[in-house]
N, C-alpha and C positions, 0 to 999 in steps of 0.2 A: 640571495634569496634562500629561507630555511629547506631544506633537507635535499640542496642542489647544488653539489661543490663539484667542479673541474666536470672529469671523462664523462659516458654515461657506459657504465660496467659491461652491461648487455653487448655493447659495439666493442667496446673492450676484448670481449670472448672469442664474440665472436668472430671480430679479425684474428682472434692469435688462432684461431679452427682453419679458417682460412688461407695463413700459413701454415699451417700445418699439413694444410692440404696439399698445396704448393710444393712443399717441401718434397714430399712422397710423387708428385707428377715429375717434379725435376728426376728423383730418382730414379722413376720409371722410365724417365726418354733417355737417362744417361745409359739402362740399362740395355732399350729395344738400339740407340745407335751403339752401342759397344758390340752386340750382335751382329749387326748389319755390317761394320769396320769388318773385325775377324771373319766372316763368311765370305766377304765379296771375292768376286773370283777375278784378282786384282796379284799377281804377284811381281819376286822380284826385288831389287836394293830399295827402289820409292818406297813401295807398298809396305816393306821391313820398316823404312825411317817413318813411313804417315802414320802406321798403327803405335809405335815405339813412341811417338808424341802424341800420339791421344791417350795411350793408357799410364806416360808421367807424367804427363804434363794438364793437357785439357781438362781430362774428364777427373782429374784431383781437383782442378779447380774448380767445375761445376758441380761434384759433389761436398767443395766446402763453399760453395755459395748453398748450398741447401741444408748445409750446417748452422749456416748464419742466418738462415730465416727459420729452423727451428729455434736457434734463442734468441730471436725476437719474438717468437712465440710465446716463449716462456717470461720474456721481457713483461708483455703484453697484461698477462693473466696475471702478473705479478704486480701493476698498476691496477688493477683491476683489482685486486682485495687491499691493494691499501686504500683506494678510491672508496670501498666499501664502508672501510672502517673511519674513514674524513666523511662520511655520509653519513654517518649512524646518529649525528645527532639530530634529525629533522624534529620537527613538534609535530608532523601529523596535522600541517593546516590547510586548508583547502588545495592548493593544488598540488600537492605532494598526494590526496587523496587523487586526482585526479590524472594523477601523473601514473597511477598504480592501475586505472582502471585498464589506461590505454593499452591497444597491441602492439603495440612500436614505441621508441622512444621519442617526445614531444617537447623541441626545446619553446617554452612558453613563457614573456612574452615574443614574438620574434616570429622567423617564417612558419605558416602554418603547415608546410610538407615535413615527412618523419624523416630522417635523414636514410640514407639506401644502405639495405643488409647486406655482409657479404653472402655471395653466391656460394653452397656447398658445392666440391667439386672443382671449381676454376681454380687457376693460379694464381691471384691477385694478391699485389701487394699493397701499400700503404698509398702510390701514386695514384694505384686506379681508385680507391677507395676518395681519392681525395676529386680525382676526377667525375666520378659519378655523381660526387655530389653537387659540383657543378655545372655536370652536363645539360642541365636546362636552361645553356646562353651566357656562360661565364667559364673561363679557365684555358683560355689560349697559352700562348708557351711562357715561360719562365718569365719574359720581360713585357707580359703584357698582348703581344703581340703572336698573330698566326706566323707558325713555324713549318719547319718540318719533320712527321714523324718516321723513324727508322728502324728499322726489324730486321736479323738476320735471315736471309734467306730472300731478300727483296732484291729488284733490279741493284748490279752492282757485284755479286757473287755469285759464283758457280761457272756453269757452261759457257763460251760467249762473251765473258766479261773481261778475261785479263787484261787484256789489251783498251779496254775504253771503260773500266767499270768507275764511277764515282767514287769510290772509296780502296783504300789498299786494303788487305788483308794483314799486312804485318808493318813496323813501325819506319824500317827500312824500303824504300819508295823509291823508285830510280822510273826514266821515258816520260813520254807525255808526245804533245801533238808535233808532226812533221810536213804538216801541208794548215797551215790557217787563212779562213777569208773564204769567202765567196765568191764562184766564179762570175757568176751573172746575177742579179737581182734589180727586177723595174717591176711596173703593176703586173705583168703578167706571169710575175710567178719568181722563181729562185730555182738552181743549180749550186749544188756545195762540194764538194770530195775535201775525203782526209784521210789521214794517214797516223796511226798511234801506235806505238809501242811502249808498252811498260815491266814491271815486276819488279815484285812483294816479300817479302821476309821477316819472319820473326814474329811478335805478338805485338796486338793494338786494342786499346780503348777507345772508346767515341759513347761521347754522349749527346743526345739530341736535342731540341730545344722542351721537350717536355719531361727532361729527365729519365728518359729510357738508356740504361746501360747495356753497351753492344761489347762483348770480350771477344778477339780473332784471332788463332796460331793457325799457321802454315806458311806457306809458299806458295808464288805463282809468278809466271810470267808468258808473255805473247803479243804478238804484232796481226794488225789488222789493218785495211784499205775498206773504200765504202764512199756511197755518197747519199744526197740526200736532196731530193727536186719536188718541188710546188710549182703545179701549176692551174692559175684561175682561171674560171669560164664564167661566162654571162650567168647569170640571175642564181648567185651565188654558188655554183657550182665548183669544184678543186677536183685534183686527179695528184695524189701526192707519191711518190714512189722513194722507195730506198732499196740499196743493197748493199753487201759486203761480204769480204773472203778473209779468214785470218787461219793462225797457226796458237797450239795455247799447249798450256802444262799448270796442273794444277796441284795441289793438296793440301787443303783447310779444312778448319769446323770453327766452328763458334756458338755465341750462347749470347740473346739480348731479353733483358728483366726489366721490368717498369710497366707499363700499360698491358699486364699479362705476361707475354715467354714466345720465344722461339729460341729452337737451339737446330742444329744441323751441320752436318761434316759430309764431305764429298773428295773424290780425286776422280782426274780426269788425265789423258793427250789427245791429243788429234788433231784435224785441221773440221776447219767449218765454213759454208757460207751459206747466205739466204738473199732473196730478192720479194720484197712483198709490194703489192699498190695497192692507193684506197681512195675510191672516187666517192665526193659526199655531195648530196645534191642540199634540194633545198629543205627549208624544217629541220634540217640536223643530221637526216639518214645518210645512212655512209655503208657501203660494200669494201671489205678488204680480201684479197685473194694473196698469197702467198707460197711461194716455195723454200725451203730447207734444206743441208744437208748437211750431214757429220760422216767421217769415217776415223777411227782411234777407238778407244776404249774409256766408261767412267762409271762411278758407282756413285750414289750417295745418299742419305735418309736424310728424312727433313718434319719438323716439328712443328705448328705454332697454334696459340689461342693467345688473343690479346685483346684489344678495343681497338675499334677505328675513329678515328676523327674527320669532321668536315671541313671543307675551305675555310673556316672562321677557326681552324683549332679547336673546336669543343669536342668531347667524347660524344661520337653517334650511334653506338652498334656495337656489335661485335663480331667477330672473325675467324676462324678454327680451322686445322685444316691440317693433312699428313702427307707424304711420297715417298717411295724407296724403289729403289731399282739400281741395275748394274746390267751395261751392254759393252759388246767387243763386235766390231765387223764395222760395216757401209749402212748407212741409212737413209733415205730419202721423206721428207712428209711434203703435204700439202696442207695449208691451211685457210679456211673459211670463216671468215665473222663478218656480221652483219649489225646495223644499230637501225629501231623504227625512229620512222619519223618524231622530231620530238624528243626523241629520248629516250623515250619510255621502256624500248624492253631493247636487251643486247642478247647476243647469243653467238657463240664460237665454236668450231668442231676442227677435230686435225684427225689427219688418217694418212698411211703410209706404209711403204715398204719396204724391208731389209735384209742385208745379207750378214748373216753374224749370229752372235747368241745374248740373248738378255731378257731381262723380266722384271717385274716391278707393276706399281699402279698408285693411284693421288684418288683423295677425297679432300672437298673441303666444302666451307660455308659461311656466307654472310647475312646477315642480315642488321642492317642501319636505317639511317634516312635518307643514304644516299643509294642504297643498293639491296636487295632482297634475292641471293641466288645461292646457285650449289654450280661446284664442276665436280668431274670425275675422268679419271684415264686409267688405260691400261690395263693390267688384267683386274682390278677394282670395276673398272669399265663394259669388260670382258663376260664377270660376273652377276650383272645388270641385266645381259642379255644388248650391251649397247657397243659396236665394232667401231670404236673412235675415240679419241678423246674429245669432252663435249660439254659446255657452260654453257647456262640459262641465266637471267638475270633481270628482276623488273626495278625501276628507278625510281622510288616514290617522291622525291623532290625533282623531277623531272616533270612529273605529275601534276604536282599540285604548284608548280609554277607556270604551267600552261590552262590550268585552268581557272587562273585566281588573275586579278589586273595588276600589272606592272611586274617587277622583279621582287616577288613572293612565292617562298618554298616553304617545304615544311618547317625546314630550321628557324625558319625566322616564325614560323606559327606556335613553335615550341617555347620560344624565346618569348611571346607578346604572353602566352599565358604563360610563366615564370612570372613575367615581367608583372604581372596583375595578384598573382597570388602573391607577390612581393610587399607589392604598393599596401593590399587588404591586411596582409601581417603587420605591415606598419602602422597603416592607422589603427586597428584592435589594440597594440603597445603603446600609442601615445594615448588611448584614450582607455586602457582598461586601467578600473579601479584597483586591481590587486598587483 
């Protein structure tokens, strides 16, 4: 078609700003965790070899991944004027007029939506750019198929996890399970206990099914016991309970890039256990009560802004969110959550008391179609005027599947109108004259 060859420049740019942006945020968290390492009140052989390997090791390599996304920047903008000059020959006929009028780029004939600007400001790379333009019902993982997506700083690392986290930290892997099977399990419920030990060494790659790249260096290792019991009651009722007691030793950081960023580094010892229960009645609601404890010492900063996806894998939202702190001594919490009937709104709070010293505080925030909330702890918390750590949360596909017939949410409402501005883009193409 005359005077519309290849990229559209504009989107050109303005991804390579985009990285650019990127670039400079990577910069920024390598410099606020490089801060937070050197200050922690961490000392000692460990604490020598953990910083010794973030400042050769890690943090060279997350500031030459923020190398590599300013020349693709430059990459970008460089496509972007040859694209210019492969366009210069247009004749100026009707929709090339038309094309100039619009405020967004209009590919025509074809879907009638503009395709999505990068966000000034965010991290995005070229995956999320590719996901948001699917995210109205199409773009599940690599093969088609709903996956699983993975961020550093998710269940699996940090506190807690050595000993049963889904993923190593480094390429070197040693332990695994020492009690398997089920004690008991008939209708009235299940009894499980187990027993793991593991630990981790050296540096790992992992990529996820939607192309999120996760880099890991440190070490860890630690054993834990624990079990895990269901039990049902009449007119759908459960009372579900778990616990466990371990011992750990930690010191990692990592960095995962694709659907936004997270990066984050922490060291830990101690011993830990916890016992929580959570009885859910009917409609869905459910009470969870729990106790905690730790005594040992850990520090660590933590980073992310990415996208979320929903059960089908499509991008729903978004998610952002920071923590830092470092404690030494005993500590005890308790904690509180609660979900309405339904679904509809969740809400969690922890409070607690300690013998030691330590400081720190977390903000973060969602909002998708699965989820619309904020949490906040610590002295972030503190500052509030709020003595707890403390999450809100309302669930708009919880919503609108309870109040629409059959198994309908908004995803799938987002999807039918896609699905219709699709079908009307096609037939305008099959049947427009130019």
């Amino acid at each position: 078609m005359a005077g519309f060859f290849g990229g559209d420049t504009d989107q050109l740019r303005g991804q390579a700003q985009a990285c650019r942006n990127g670039a400079q945020r990577l910069s920024d968290l390598v410099t606020v965790a490089s801060i937070a390492i050197d200050s922690a009140a961490w000392e000692g052989p460990d604490a020598d070899a953990f910083r010794d390997l973030w400042h050769s090791t890690v943090k060279a390599d997350l500031l030459a991944r923020g190398a590599d996304v300013q020349e693709r920047a430059r990459a970008l903008e460089a496509h972007a004027d040859e694209q210019d000059e492969a366009s210069s020959a247009g004749d100026g006929g009707f929709l090339d007029i038309i094309r100039d009028l619009l405020p967004a780029p209009l590919p025509f004939p074809g879907p009638l939506l503009p395709l999505p600007q990068p966000i000034p400001g965010l991290p995005l790379g070229p995956s999320v750019i590719d996901g948001l333009e699917n995210a109205l019902g199409i773009g599940s993982g690599e093969d088609g198929s709903a996956g699983t997506s993975e961020f550093y700083g998710d269940p699996g690392y940090g506190t807690g996890n050595a000993a049963s986290g889904d993923r190593p930290v480094g390429e070197s892997d040693a332990g695994g399970s020492h009690w398997d099977g089920r004690e008991i399990e008939n209708d009235r419920g299940y009894v499980d206990g187990y027993a793991n030990t593991r630990a981790s060494a050296g540096t790992n790659t992992t990529v996820d099914d939607y192309g999120n790249t996760t880099r890991t260096a440190g070490a860890r290792a630690g054993a834990e016991i624990g079990y895990d019991e269901m039990l049902n009651g009449p007119g759908g009722t459960s009372l579900q309970s778990t616990g466990r007691a371990g011992a750990e030793a930690y010191a990692e950081a990592g960095v995962t890039y694709g659907d936004g960023f997270s990066a984050g580094a922490s060291a830990g010892a101690g011993a830990y256990g916890d016992i929580n229960a959570t009885v859910t009645g009917p409609f869905g609601a459910s009470n969870t009560l729990g106790v905690r404890g730790f005594a040992g010492a850990e520090a660590h900063a933590n980073a992310y802004s990415h996208a979320t996806r929903n059960e089908d894998g499509d991008i729903n939202g978004w998610t952002f969110g920071a923590d830092a702190g470092a404690f030494a001594g005993a500590k005890a919490d308790a904690d509180f959550a609660a979900t309405s009937p339904g679904g509809w709104l969740s809400s969690s709070a922890s409070m607690g008391v300690s013998a030691g010293a330590g400081l720190g505080g977390s903000f973060g925030g969602t909002v998708s179609t699965d989820e619309v909330g904020f949490a906040v702890g610590g002295d972030v918390a503190a500052a509030l005027g709020v003595e707890a750590d403390l999450s809100l949360s309302v669930h708009p596909n919880e919503i609108v599947n309870d109040i629409t017939p059959g198994d309908y949410d908004l995803d799938d409402a987002i999807g039918d109108a896609s699905g219709a501005l699709e079908d009307a883009g096609g037939w305008i193409s099959d049947h427009s004259p130019f």
